[in-house]
C-alpha positions as CSV (number, residue, x, y, z in Angstrom):
1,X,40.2,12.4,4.4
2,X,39.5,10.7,7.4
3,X,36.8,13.4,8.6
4,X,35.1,13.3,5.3
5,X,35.0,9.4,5.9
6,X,33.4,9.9,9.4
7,X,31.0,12.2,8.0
8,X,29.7,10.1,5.1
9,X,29.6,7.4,7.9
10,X,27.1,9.2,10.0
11,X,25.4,10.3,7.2
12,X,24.7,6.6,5.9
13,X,23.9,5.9,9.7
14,X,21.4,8.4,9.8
15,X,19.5,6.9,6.5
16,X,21.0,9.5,4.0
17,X,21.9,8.8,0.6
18,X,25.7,9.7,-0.2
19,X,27.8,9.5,-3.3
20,X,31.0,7.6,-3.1
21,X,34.2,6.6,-5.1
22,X,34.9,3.5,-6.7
23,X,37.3,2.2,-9.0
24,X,34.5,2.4,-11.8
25,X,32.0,4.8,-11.4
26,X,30.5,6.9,-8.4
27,X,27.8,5.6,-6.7
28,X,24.7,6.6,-4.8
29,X,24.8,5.0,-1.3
30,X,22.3,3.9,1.0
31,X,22.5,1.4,4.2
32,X,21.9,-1.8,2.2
33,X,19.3,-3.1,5.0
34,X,18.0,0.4,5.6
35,X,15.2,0.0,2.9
36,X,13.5,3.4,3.5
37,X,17.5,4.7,2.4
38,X,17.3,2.7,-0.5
39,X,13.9,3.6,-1.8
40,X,16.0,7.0,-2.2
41,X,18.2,6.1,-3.9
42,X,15.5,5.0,-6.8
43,X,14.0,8.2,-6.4
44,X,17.2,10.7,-6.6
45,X,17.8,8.5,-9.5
46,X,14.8,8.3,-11.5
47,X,15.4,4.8,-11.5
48,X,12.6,2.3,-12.1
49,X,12.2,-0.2,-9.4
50,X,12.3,-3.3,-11.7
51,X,16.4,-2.5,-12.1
52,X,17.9,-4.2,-9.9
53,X,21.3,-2.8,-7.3
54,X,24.6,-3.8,-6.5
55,X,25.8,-4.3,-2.9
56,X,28.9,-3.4,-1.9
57,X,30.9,-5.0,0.5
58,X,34.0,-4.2,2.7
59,X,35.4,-8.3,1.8
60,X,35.2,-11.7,0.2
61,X,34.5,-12.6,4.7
62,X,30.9,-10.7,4.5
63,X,30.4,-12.7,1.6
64,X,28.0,-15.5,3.6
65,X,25.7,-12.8,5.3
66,X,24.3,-12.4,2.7
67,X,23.9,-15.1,0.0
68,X,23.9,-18.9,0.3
69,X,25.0,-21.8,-2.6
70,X,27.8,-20.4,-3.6
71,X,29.5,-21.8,-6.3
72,X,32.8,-23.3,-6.5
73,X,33.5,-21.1,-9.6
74,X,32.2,-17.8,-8.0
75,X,34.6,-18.6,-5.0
76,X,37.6,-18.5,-7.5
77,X,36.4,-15.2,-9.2
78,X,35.5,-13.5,-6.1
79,X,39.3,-15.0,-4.5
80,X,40.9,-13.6,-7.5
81,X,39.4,-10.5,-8.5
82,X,38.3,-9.0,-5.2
83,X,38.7,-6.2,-4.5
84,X,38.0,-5.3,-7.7
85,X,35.5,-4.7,-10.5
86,X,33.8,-7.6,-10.5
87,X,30.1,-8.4,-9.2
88,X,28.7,-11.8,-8.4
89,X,24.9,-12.6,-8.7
90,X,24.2,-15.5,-6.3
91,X,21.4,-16.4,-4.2
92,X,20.2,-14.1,-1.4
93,X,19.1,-14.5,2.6
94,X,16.5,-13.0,3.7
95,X,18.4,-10.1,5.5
96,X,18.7,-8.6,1.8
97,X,15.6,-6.5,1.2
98,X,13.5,-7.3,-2.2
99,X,13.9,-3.7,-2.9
100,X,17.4,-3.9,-3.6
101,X,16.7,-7.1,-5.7
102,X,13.6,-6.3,-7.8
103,X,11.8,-9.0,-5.9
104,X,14.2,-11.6,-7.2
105,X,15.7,-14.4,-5.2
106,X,19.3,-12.9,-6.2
107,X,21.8,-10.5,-5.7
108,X,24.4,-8.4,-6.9
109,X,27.6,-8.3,-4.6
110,X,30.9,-6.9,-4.9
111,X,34.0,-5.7,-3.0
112,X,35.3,-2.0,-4.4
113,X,39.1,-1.6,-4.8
114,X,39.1,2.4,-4.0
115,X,40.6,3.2,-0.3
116,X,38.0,5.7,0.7
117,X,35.1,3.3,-0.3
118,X,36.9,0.4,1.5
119,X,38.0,2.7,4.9
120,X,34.2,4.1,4.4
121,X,32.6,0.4,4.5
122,X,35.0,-0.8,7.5
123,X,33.9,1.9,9.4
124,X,30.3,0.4,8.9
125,X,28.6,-2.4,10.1
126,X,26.1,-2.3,7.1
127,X,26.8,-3.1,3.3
128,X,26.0,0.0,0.9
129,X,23.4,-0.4,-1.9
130,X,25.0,1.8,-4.2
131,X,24.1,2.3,-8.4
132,X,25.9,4.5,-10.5
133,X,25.6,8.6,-9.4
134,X,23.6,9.6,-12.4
135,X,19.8,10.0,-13.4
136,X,18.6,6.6,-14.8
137,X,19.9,6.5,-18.4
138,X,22.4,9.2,-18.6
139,X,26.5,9.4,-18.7
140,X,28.1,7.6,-15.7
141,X,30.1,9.7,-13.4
142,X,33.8,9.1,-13.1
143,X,34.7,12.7,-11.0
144,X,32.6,14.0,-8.2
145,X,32.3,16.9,-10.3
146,X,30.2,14.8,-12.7
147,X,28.4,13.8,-9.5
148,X,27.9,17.7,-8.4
149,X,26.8,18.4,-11.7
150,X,24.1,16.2,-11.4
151,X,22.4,16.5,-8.2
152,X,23.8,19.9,-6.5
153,X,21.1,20.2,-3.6
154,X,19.6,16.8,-3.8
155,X,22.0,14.5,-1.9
156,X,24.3,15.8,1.3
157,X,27.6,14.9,0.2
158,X,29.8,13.9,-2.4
159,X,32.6,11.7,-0.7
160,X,35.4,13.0,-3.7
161,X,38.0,10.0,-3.9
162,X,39.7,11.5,-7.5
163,X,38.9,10.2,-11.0
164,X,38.1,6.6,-11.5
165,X,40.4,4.4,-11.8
166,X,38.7,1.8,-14.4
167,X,36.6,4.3,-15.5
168,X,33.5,1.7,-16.5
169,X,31.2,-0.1,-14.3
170,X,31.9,-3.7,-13.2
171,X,31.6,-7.0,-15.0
172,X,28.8,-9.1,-13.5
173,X,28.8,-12.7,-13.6
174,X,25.6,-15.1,-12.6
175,X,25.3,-18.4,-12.5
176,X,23.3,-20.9,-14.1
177,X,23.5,-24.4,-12.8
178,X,27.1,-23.5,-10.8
179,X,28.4,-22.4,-14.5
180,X,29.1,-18.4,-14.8
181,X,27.2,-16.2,-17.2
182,X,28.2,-12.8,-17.9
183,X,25.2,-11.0,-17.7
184,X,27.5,-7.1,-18.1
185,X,30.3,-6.5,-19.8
186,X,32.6,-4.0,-17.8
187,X,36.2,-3.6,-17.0
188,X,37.7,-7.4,-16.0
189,X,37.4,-8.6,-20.1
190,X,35.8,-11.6,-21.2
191,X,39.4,-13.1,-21.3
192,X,40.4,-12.4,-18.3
193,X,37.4,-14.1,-16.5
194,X,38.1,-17.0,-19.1
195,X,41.6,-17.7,-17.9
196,X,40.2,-18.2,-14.5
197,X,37.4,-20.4,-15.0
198,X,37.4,-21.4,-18.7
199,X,34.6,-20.5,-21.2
200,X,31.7,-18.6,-20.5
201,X,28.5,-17.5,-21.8
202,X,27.4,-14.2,-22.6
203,X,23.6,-13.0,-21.9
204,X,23.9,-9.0,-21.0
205,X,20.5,-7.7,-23.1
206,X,17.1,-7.9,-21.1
207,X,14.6,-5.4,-21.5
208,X,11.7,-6.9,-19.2
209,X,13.0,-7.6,-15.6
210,X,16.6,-7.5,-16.3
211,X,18.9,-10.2,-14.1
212,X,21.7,-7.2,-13.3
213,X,22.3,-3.8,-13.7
214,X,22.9,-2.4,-17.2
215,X,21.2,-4.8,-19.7
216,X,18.6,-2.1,-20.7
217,X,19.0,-1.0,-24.6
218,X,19.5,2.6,-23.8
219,X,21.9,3.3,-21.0
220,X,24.6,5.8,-20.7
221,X,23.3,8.1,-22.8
222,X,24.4,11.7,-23.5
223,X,21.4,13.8,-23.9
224,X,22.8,15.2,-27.5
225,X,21.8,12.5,-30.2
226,X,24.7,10.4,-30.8
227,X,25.9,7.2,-33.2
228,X,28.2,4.7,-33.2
229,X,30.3,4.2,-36.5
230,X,32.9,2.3,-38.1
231,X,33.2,4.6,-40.5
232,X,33.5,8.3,-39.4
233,X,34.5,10.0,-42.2
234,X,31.8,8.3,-44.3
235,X,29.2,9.9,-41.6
236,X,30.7,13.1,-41.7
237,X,29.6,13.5,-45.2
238,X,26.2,12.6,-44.4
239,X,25.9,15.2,-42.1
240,X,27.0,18.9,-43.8
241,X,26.1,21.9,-41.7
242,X,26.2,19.9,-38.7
243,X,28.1,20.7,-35.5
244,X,29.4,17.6,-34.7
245,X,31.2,16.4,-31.9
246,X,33.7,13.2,-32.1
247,X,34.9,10.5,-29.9
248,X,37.9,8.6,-31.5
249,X,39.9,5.7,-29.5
250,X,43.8,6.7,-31.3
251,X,43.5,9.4,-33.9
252,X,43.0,12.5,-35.1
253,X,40.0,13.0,-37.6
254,X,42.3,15.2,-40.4
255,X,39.4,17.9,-40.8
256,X,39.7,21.4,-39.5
257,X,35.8,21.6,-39.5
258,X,35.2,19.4,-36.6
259,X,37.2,20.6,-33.9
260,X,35.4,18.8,-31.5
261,X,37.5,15.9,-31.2
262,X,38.1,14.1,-28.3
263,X,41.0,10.9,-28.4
264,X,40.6,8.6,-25.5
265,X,44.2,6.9,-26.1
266,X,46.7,8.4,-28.5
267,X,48.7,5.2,-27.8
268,X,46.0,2.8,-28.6
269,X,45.7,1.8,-24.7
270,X,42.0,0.3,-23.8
271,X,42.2,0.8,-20.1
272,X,43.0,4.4,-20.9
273,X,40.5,4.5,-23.5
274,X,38.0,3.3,-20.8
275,X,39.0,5.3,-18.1
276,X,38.5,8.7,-20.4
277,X,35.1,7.4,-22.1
278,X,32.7,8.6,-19.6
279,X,34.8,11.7,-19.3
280,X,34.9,12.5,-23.2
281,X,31.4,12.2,-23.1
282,X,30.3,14.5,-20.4
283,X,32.5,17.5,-22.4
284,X,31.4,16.8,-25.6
285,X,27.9,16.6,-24.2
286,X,28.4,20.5,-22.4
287,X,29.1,21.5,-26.3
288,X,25.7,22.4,-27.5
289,X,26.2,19.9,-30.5
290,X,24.0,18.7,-33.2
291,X,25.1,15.1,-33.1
292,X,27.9,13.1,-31.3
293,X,29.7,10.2,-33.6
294,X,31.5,7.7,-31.9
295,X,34.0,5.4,-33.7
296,X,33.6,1.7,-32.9
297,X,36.4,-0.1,-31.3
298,X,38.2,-3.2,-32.1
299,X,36.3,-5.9,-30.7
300,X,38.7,-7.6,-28.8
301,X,39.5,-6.5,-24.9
302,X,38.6,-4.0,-23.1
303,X,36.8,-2.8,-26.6
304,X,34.3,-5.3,-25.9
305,X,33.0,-3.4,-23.0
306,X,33.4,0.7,-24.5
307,X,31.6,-0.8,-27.6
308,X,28.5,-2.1,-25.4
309,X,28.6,1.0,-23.4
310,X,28.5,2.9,-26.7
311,X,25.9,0.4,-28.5
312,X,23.5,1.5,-25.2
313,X,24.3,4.9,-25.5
314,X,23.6,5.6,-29.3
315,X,20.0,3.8,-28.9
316,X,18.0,7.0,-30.1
């Protein structure tokens, strides 16, 4: 591993995108002050420039080089979730280019908890701007298959680091007068960031200049139509003649007409539900289906987050 980390290291050097593990999702990496590298990374993506990135960082230490007025209450989260899969919006110096930012005075930061990424950035002297490895709007990648899949010829290297640990992107937290908002649900729940710095508010949908990265209606979409329901069966009936492809969180669907089934935690386990969500979706989306059902979880946990990535992705 520690040639492939050399190599992605010179690539970055050089001004080349490359996609990377983290404990969430792959991302597309660029030299974060390199902004020719990042414009790249908007236009391998199909991303809009008004979407703001996420900078990654190798620790809480590099913190200061980039932003300024940093909360007391950030300093706890970032001291007890990083590494980890938590980002921070704070204010940002002027070594942080506007691209990156959407030509806000904020930005995204976080610390990655994956080895590679982590040996990758402290071989570095430069922070990686790095969004999810995907075209704007569709299925995150959890695999560098996923990655592979997308882009083939269009970036020189996938930096393969296994499957995602977490399996859904980070939880993002801004601040508005020193108090946290939660502007992305992701994998570190609602509760958890509550135990650490009591009640918080939640403001994660913005259409025009959205404050982070996914609070766009329509997000991690499959490209076969899909719905989220409490009731599956119910939909089923509405929908005869229909190949139909369904993602359950614990249980079988007793019907030997849909076969395409996919159970993201036979044990009723939301990390494991999370981590095999993005997954799920990719094989069900290879299926040549009519329509894709999802069944809406329990809104408690880590359910909070699958149902918000499944609320964006059913937006038709």
């Amino acid at each position: 591993m520690k040639v492939e980390i050399q190599k992605a290291a010179s690539l970055l050097k050089e001004g080349n995108v490359v996609a990377i593990p983290t404990e969430t999702v792959y991302g597309l990496a660029a030299n974060a002050f390199n902004e020719d590298a990042v414009r790249k990374i908007f236009e391998i993506k199909g991303r809009p420039l008004f979407n703001p990135l996420i900078i990654h960082i190798k620790s809480l230490a590099f913190l200061e080089q980039l932003v300024y007025n940093i909360p007391p209450k950030a300093l706890q989260l970032a001291r007890h979730f990083w590494p980890g899969s938590l980002t921070l919006i704070l204010p940002k110096k002027e070594i942080v280019p506007n691209i990156i930012t959407a030509g806000k005075n904020t930005v995204a930061v976080r610390v990655p908890n994956h080895p590679v990424t982590l040996a990758l950035l402290n071989a570095l002297d430069f922070p990686l701007a790095a969004p999810s490895a995907n075209p704007f709007g569709t299925i995150s990648p959890t695999e560098a298959k996923h990655v592979t899949d997308y882009f083939k010829e269009k970036i020189p290297m996938v930096l393969d680091g296994g499957i995602c640990q977490n399996g859904i992107e980070s939880t993002i937290i801004g601040f508005e007068f020193d108090e946290p908002v939660l502007y992305r649900l992701g994998s570190i729940t609602v509760e958890e960031i509550e135990k650490i710095v009591g009640k918080i508010t939640i403001k994660n949908k913005k259409e025009v200049a959205p404050d982070a990265p996914g609070m766009l209606s329509k997000h991690y979409a499959p490209k076969t139509k899909t719905f989220l329901e409490t009731d599956i069966n119910a939909f089923l009936k509405k929908h005869p003649n229909k190949k139909i492809g369904i993602l359950l969180f614990n249980q079988r669907i007793e019907n030997n007409e849909f076969i395409h089934q996919q159970i993201l935690s036979e044990n009723g386990n939301f990390k494991q539900a999370a981590v095999n969500l993005y997954s799920a979706m990719h094989r069900l989306d290879k299926l040549g289906l009519d329509l894709i059902v999802a069944e809406r979880f329990p809104e408690i946990d880590l359910g909070k987050s699958i149902n918000d990535r499944l609320e964006r992705a059913t937006k038709n």
